[in-house]
C-alpha positions as a Python dict, from the first residue, in 0.01 Angstrom:
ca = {
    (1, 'X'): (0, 0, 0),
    (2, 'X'): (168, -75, -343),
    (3, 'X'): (-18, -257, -641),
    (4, 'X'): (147, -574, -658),
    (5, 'X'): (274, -750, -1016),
    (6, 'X'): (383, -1070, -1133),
    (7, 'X'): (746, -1112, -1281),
    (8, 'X'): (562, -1187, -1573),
    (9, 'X'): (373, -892, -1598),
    (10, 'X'): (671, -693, -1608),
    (11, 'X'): (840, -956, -1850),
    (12, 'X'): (559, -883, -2060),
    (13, 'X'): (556, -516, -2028),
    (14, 'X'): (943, -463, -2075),
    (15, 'X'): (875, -673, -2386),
    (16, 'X'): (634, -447, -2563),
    (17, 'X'): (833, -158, -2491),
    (18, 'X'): (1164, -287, -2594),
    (19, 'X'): (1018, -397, -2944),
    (20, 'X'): (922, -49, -3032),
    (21, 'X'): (1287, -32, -3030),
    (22, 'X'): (1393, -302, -3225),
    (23, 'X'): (1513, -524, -2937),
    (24, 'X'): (1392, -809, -2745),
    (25, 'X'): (1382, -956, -2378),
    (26, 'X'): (1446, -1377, -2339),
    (27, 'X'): (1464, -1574, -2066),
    (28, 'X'): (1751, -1842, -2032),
    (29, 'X'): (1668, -2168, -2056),
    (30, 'X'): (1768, -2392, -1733),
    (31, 'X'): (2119, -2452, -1883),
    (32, 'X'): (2388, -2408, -1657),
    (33, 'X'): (2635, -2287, -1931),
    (34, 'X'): (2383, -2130, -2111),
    (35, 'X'): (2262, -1921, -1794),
    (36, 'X'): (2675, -1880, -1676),
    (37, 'X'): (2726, -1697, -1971),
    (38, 'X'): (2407, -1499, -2063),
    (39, 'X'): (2240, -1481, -1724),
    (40, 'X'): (1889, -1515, -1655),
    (41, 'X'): (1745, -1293, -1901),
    (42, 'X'): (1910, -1093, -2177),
    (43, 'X'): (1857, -890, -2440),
    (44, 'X'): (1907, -923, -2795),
    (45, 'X'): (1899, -639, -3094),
    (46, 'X'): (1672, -769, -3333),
    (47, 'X'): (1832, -587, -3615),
    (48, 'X'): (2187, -711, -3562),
    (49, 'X'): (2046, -1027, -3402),
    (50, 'X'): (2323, -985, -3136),
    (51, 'X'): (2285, -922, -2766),
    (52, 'X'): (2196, -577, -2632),
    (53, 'X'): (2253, -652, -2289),
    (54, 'X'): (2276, -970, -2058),
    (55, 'X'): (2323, -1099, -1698),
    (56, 'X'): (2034, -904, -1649),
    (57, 'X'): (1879, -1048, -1301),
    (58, 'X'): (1532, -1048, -1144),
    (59, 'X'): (1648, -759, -972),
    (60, 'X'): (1783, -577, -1259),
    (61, 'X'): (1503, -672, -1433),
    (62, 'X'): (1256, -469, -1197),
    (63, 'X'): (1541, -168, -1177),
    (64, 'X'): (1468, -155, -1607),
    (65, 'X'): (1128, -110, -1567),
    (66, 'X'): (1153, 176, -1378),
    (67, 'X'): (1394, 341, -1585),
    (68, 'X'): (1153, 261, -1891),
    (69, 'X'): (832, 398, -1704),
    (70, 'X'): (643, 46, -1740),
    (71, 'X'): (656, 7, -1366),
    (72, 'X'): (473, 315, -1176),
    (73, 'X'): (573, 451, -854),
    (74, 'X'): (255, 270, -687),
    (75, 'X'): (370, -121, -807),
    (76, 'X'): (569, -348, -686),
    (77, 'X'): (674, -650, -809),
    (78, 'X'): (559, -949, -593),
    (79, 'X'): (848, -1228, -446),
}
């Protein structure tokens, strides 16, 4: 049985890891332009102040943590 997680958590997690990079995860706003053309979450280079990466879904989201190594192989995130 897998450890489960909150969305959050992993919010949270991708988060600390991204800003020992320079970059940072947000969360749209409920804006229906706003979230047509930068998705539920993106990612913006602190730096440049421009965005990294976006249309990044819950989904997605989950499939980054794994490649970063903040989710193990015994979590899950919960629905």
């Amino acid at each position: 049985m897998k450890t489960q997680i909150t969305l959050r958590a992993l919010e949270q997690r991708i988060g600390i890891r991204l800003a020992k990079g320079n970059q940072s995860l947000h969360k749209t706003r409920i804006r229906r332009r706003t979230i047509e053309s930068l998705g539920p979450y993106y990612i913006v280079n602190d730096i440049t102040n421009s965005i990294a990466a976006q249309m990044i879904n819950p989904d997605r989201l989950v499939e980054i943590g794994k490649e970063m190594d903040v989710l193990a192989n015994w979590e899950e995130v919960e629905n």
